[in-house]
C-alpha positions as CSV (number, residue, x, y, z in Angstrom):
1,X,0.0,0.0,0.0
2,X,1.3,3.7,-1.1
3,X,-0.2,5.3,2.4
4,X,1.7,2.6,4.3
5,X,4.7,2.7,2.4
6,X,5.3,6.9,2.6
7,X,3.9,7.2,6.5
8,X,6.9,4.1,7.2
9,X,9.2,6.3,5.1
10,X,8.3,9.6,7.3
11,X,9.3,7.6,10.3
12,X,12.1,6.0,8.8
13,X,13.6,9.2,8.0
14,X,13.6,10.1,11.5
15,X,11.0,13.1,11.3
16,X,9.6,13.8,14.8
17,X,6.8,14.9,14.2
18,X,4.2,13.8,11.5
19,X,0.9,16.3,10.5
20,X,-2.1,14.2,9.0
21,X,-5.1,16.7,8.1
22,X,-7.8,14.2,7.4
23,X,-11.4,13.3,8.5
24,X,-10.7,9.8,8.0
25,X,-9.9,8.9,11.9
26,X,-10.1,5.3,11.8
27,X,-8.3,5.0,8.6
28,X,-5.8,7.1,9.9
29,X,-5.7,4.9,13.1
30,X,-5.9,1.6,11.6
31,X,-2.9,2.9,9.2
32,X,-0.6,4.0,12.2
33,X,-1.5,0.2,14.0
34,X,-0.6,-1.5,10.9
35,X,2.8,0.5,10.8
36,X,3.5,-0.3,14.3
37,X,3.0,-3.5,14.8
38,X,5.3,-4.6,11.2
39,X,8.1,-2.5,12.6
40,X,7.7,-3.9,16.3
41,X,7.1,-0.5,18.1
42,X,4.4,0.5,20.9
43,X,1.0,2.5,19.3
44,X,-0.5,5.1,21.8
45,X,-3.7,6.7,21.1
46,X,-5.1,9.5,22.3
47,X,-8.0,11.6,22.5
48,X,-9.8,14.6,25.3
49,X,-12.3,11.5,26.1
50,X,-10.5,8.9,26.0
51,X,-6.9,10.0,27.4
52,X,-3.7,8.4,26.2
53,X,-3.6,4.8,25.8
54,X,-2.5,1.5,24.1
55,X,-4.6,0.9,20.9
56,X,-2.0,-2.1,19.3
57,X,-4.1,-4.2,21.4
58,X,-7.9,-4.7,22.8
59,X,-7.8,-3.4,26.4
60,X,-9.9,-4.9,29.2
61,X,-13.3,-3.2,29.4
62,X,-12.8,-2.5,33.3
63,X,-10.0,-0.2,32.1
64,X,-12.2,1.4,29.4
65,X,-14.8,2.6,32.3
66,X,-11.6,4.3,34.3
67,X,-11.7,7.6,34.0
68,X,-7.8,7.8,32.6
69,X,-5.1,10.6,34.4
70,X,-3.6,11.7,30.8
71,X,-7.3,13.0,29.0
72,X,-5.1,16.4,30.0
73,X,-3.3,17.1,26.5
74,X,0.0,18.2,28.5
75,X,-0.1,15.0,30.9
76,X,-0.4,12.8,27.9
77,X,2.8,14.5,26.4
78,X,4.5,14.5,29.3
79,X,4.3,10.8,30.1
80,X,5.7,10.0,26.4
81,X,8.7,12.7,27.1
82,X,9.6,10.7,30.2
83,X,9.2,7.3,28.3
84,X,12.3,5.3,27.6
85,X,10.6,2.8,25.2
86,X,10.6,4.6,21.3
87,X,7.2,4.5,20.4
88,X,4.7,5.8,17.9
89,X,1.8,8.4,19.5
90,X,-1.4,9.2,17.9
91,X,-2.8,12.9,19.0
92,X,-6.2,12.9,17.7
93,X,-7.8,16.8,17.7
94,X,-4.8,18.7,19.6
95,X,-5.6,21.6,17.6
96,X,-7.1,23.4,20.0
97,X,-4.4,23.5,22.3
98,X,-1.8,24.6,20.2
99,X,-3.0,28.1,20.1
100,X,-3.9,28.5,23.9
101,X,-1.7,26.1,25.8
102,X,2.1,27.0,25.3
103,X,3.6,24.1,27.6
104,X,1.8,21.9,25.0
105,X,3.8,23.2,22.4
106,X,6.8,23.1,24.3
107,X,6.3,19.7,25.4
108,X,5.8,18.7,21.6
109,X,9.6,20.5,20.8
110,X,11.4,19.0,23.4
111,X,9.8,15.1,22.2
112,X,11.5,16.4,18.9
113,X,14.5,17.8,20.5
114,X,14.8,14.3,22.3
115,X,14.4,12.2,19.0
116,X,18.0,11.1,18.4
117,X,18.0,9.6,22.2
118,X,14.2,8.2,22.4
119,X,12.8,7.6,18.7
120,X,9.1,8.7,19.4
121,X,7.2,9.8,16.5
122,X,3.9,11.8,17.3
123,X,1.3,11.8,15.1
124,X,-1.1,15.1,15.2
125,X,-4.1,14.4,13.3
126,X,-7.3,16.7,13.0
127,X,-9.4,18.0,9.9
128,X,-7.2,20.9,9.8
129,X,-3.9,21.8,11.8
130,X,-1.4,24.2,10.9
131,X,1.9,24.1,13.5
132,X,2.9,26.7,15.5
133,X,5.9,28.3,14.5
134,X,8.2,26.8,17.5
135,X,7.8,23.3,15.7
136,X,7.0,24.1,12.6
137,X,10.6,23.1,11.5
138,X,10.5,19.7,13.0
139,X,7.2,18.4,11.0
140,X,6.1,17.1,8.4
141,X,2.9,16.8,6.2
142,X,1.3,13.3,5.5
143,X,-1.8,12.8,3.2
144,X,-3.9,9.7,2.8
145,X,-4.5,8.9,-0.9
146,X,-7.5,9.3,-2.7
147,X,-9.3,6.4,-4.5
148,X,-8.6,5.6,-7.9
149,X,-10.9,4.7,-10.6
150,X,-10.6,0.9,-10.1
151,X,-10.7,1.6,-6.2
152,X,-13.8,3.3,-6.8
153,X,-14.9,0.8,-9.0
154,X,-14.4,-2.2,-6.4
155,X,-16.4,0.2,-4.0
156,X,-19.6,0.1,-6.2
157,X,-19.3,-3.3,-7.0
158,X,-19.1,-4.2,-2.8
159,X,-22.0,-1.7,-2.2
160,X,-23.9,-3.6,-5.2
161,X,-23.4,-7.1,-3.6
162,X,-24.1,-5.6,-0.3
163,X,-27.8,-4.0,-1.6
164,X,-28.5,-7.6,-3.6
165,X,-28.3,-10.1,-0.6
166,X,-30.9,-7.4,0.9
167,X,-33.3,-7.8,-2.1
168,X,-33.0,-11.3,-3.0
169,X,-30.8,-11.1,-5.4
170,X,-32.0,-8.7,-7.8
171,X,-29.2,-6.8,-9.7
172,X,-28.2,-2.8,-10.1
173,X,-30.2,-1.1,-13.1
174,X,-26.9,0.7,-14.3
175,X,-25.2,1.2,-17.7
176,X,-21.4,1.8,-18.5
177,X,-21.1,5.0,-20.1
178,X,-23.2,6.5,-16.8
179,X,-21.2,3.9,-14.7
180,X,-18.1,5.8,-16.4
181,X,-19.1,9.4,-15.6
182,X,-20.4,8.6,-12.0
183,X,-16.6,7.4,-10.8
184,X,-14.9,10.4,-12.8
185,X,-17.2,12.4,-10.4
186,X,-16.4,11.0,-7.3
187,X,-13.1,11.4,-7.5
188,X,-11.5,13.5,-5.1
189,X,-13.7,12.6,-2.6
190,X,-12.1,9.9,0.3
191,X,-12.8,5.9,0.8
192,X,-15.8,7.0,3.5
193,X,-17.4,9.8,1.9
194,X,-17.3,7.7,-2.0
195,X,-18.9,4.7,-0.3
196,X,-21.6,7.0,1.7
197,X,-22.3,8.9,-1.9
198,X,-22.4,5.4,-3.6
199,X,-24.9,3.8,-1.2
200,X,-27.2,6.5,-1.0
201,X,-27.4,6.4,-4.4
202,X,-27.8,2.5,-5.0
203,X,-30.1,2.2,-1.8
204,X,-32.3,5.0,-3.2
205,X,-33.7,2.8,-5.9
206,X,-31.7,0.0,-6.7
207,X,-30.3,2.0,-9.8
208,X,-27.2,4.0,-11.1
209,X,-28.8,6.3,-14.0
210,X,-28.1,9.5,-15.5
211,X,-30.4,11.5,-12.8
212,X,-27.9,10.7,-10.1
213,X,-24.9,12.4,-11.7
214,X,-26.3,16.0,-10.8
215,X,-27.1,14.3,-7.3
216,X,-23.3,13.2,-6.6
217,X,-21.6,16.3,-7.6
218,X,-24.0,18.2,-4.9
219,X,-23.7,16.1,-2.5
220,X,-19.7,16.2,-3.2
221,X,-19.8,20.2,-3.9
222,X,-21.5,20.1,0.0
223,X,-18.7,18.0,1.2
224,X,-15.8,20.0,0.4
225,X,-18.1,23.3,0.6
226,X,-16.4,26.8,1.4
227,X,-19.8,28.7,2.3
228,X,-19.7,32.4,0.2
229,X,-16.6,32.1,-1.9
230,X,-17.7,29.0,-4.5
231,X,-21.3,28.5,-5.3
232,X,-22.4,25.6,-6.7
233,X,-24.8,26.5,-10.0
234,X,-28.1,23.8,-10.1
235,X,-30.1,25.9,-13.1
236,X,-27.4,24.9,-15.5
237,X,-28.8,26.0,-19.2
238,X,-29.2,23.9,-22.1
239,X,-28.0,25.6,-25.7
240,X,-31.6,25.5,-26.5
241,X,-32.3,28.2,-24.1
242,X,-29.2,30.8,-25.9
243,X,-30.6,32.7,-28.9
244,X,-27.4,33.0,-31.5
245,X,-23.9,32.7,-30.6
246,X,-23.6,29.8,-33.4
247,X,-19.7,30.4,-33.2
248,X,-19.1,29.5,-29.6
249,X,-21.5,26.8,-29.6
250,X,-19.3,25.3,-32.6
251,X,-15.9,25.8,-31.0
252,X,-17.5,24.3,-27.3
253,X,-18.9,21.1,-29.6
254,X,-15.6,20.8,-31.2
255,X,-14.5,20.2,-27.3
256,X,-17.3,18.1,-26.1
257,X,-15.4,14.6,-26.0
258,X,-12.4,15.3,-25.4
259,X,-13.5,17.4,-21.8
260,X,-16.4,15.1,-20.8
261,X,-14.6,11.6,-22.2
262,X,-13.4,9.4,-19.5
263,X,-10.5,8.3,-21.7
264,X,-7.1,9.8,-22.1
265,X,-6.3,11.9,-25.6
266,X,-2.5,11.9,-24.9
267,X,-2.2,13.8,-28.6
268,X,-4.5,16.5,-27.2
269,X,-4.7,19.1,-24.5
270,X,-7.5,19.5,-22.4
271,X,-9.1,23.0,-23.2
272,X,-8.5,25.3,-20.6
273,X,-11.1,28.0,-21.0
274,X,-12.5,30.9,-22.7
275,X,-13.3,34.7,-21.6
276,X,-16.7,36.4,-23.1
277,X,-16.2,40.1,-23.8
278,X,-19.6,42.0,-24.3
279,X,-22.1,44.1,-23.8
280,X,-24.3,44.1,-20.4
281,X,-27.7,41.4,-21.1
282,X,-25.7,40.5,-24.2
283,X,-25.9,36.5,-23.0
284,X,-22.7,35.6,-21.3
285,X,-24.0,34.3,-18.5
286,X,-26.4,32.4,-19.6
287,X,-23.8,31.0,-21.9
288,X,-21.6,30.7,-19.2
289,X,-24.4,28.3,-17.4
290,X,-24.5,26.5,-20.6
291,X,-21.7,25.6,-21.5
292,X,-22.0,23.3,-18.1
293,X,-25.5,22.3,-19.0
294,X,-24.0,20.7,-22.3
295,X,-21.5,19.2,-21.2
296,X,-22.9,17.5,-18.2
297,X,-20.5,19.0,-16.0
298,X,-21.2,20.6,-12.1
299,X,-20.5,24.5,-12.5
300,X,-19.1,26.5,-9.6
301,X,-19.4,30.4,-9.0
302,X,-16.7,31.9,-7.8
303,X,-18.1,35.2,-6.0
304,X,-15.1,37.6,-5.8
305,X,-16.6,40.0,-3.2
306,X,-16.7,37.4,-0.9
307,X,-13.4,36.7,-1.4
308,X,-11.9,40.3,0.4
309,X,-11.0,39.8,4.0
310,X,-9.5,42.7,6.1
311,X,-7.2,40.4,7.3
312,X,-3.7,40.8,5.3
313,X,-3.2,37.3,3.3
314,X,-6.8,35.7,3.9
315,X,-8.0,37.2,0.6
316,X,-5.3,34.9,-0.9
317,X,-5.9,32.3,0.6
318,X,-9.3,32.1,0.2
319,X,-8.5,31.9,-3.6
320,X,-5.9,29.7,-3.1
321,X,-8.7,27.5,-1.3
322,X,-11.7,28.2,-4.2
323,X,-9.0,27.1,-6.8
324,X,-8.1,23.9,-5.0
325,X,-11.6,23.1,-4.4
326,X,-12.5,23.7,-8.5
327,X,-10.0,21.2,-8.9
328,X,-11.3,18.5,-6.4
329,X,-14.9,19.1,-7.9
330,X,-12.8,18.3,-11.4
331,X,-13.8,17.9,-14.0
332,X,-16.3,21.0,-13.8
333,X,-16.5,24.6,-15.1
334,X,-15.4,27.1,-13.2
335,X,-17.4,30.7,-13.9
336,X,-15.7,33.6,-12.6
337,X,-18.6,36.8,-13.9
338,X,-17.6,39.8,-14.0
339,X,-13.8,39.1,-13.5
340,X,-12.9,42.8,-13.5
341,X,-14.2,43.7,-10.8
342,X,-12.4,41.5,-8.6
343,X,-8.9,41.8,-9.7
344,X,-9.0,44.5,-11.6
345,X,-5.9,47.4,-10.2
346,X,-7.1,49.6,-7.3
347,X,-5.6,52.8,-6.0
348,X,-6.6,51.7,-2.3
349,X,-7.1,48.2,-1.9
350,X,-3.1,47.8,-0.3
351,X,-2.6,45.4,-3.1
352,X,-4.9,42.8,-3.2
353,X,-6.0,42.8,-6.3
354,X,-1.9,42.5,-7.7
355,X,-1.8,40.1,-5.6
356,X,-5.3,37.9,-6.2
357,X,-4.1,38.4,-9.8
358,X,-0.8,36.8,-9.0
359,X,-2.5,33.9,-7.4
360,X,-5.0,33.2,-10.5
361,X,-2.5,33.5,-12.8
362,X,-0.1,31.2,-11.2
363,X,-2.9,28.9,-11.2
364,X,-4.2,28.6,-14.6
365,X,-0.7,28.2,-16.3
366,X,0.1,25.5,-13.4
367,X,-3.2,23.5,-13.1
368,X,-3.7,19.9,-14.2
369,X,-6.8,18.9,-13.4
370,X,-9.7,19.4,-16.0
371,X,-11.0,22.9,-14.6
372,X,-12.7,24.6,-17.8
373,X,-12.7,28.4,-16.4
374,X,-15.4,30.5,-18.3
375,X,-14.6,34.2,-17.4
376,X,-17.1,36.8,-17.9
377,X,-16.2,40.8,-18.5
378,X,-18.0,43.8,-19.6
379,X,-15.0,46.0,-19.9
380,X,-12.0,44.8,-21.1
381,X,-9.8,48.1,-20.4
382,X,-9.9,47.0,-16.3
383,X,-8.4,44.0,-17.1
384,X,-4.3,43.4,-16.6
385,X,-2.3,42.8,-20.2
386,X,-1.1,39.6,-18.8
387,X,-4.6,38.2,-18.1
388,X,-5.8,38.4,-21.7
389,X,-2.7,37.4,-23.9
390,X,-2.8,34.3,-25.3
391,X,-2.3,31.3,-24.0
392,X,-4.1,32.1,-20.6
393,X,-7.7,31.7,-22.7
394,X,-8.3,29.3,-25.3
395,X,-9.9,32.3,-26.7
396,X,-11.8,35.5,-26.3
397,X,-15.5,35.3,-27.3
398,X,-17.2,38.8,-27.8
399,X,-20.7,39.0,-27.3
400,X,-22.4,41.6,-29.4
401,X,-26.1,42.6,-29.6
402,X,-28.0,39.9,-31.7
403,X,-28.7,40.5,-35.0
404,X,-32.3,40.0,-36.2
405,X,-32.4,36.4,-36.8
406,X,-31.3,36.0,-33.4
407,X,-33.6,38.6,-32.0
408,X,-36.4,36.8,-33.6
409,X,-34.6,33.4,-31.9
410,X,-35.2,34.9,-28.5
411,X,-38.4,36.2,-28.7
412,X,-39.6,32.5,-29.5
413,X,-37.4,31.2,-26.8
414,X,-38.8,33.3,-24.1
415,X,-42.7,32.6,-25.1
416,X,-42.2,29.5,-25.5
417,X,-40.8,29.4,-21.8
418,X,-44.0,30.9,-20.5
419,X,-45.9,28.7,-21.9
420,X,-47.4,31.2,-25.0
421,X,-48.8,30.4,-28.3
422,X,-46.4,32.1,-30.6
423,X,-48.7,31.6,-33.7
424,X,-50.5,34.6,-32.8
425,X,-47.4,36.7,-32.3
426,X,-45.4,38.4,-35.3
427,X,-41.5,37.5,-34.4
428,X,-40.5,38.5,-37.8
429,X,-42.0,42.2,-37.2
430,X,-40.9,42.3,-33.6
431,X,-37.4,41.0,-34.4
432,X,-37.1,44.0,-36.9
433,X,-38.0,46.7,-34.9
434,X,-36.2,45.6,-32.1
435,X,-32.9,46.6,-33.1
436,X,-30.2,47.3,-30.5
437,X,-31.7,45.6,-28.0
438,X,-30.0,42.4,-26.2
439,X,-31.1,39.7,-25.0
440,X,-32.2,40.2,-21.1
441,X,-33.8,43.4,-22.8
442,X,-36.0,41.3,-24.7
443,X,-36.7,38.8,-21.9
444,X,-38.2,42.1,-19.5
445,X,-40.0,43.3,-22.8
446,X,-42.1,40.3,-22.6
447,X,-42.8,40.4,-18.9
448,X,-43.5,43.8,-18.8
449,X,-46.3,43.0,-21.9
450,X,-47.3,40.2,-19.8
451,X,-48.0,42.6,-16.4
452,X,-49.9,44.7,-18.8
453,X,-52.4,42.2,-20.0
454,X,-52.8,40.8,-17.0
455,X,-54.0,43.7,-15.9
456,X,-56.8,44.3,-18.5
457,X,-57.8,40.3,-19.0
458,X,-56.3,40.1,-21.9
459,X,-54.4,37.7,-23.9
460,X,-51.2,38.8,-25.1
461,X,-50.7,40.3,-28.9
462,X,-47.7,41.7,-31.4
463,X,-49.2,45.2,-30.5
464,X,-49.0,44.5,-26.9
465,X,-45.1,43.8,-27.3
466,X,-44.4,46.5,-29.5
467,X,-46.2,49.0,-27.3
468,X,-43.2,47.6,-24.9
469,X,-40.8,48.1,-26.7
470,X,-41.5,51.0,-27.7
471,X,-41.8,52.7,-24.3
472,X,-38.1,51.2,-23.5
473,X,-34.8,52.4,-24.2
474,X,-31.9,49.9,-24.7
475,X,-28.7,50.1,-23.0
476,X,-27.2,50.5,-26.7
477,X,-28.7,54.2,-26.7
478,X,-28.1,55.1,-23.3
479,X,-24.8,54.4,-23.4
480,X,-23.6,53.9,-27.6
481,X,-20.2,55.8,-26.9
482,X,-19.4,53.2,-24.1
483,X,-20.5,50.5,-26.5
484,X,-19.1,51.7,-29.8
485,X,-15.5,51.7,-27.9
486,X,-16.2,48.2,-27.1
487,X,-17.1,46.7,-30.3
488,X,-13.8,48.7,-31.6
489,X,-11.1,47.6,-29.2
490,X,-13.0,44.2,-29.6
491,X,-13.2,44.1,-34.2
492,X,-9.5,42.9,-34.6
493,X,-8.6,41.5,-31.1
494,X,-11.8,38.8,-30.6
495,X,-13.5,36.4,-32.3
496,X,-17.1,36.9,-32.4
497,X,-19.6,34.6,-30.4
498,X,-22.4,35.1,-33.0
């Protein structure tokens, strides 16, 4: 075993002190036993409830009901200072005391200090644990391994067994290409919490279909969840629900198997992403959503104003964290909207943004795991040079305000969605005179026509829309010199979307 094999090295290599940040307890436990017992050394345990103690053997219940003398963190250290026998010590949740109990700490460097004289290895193991700075030096980090795909494999197979003895044999509705995506899902995710997904799912109702894909990467999105900075998106569009943008939906079909296929296309690379330049309502977010909704693939938010923290390096690190989790989630797409206004330069922010901007940037030429970012912008002159040359974007999509065959598109898409009968509507004549107007513009154009007849009991008309739109003025008007900057700096430096 890998785990087995590197913890043995760790101990081998005479490191005192060994970090394990996992919620796997009794993995971790039954690990450090295994490890103890092959290179004949002692294996203490211990916990705030149950004290220090002997866990390489059962101990006698009558000792189980004593209330043992070492539950106190610096007792427990201090009797495996003072032991003579080397032995291997497994802290479980000493985080706590690390921040508020400096003897604890001490008592820690000096088992370290001691190491060449008394080979005692202490294990500190906890969900999360960062040392202290007085033993930082002396540690190191240890990870347990995540499943692989026949691992997880095995795991559905045991689980199907398992569910078949309880219903007299009857076997797993599944088939392999959903079978396929299901355990490129679930990876990232450890042994326990791949089993629990898998079981819930199989125990639900005796099936692995399609509809459980969407269920699995929620219930994994909740598991690794960082409340406020990554959202996970459940109204993921289909392409149906876009009006135009025939080019992106060609270049994101030309990608299609190669970033949902669960095998390997060593001649190609997996696409990295795209950034849409355009104007406000234009459609890049719902293109954004679909893009996901095609591919079958969980999309994650990333909210940049929940990312600032007045604390100096948090704001990093919660990117740093958001990033990490993308890639866990993996294979997903990751939609950052508005990217500008999170790291675009500020005169007062102390830095942050340079510095947020370092941290992405760092990322997306480093990253390995299919993460398929989808960046969203409305102006481009915020963003930093190095953000938008090539080779950081697949490409650079810009969004422009549909022409008239796509206005005419949008109009049927959005009545359709409400349930109207469109043969009593004239799309042609409204796409026409609806020039200059996007595609959220539309979309209120027919509420507001809706409100109206609602009003007056009647069912809705062309003349009902028109009167709409003609009582509306489009963003395009309002603000043409903003936009006719735009769709200049954007002619000979994007690739249109439409």
């Amino acid at each position: 075993m890998p785990d087995l094999h590197d913890l043995e090295l760790l101990i081998r290599s005479k490191v005192p002190l060994i970090i394990v940040e996992s919620h796997e307890e009794n993995r971790v436990s039954s690990l450090v036993t295994r490890l103890g017992v092959s290179r004949g050394l002692p294996i203490f345990g211990w916990s705030i409830t149950q004290g220090l103690r002997r866990i390489d053997f059962d101990l006698d219940l009558d000792e189980l009901d004593k209330e043992p003398p070492s539950c106190d963190p610096e007792l427990a250290l201090r009797q495996a200072l003072n032991s003579t026998e080397a032995g291997i010590y497994l802290f479980c949740d000493l985080h706590p005391f690390l921040t508020n109990q400096p003897k604890v700490v001490r008592l820690l460097k000096e088992i370290a200090l001691k190491h060449d004289k008394v080979a005692h290895t202490v294990i500190l193991m906890s969900h999360a644990l960062e040392a202290p700075p007085e033993i930082r030096r002396y540690t190191a980090h240890f990870s347990l391994s995540l499943p692989n795909d026949d691992q997880l494999y095995a795991i559905i197979r045991e689980e199907s067994r398992h569910w078949a003895k309880q219903n007299r044999g009857q076997r797993i509705q599944t088939d392999t290409a959903t079978l396929k995506t299901i355990v490129k899902n679930l990876q990232g995710l450890t042994y326990a919490d791949a089993r629990k997904l898998i079981r819930k799912t199989i125990y639900d109702d005796g099936a692995i279909t399609h509809s459980d894909i969407s269920t699995i990467n929620k219930e994994k999105f909740h598991l690794m969840s960082l409340d406020g900075v990554l959202s996970l998106q459940y109204d993921t569009a289909n392409f149906s629900e876009v009006g135009g943008l025939s080019n992106l939906k060609g270049w994101l079909e030309q990608r299609r198997v190669i970033m949902t296929s669960t095998e390997e296309h060593e001649s190609l690379d997996k696409p990295k992403g795209i950034l849409l330049l355009g104007i406000q309502g234009g459609g890049k977010s719902l293109a954004a959503k679909a893009v996901a909704g095609v591919w079958g693939l969980p999309l994650l938010r990333l909210d940049f104003a929940s990312l600032y923290n007045k604390y100096v390096g948090e704001t990093e690190r919660s990117l740093r964290d958001a990033l990490q989790l993308a890639e866990q989630m993996s294979p997903c797409v990751l939609w950052m909207d508005e990217i500008e206004k999170g790291i675009s330069p500020g005169d007062d922010d102390g830095g942050i943004s340079k510095r947020l901007l370092g941290t992405l940037l760092t990322w997306m030429s480093e990253r390995e795991k299919p993460v398929f970012m989808v960046a969203t912008a409305n102006d481009i002159s915020k963003l930093a040079p190095e953000l938008i040359r090539k080779g950081r974007f697949d490409e650079i999509f810009f969004v422009d305000l549909p022409d008239e065959n796509t206005r005419k598109e949008i109009f049927t898409i959005h009545l359709n969605k409400r349930d109207i009968n469109i043969n009593n509507i004239d799309c042609d004549y409204l796409a026409a005179i609806s020039e200059d107007y996007s595609g959220s513009e539309i979309e209120q154009v027919i509420v507001s026509a809706l409100y109206s007849v609602a009003s007056k009991k009647e069912d809705l008309n062309t003349e009902h829309l028109t009167l709409a739109l003609e009582s509306t003025r489009p963003l395009a008007i309002t603000m043409k010199e903003n936009i006719d900057k735009l769709r200049n700096w954007a002619a000979e430096r994007t690739v249109s979307a439409n």
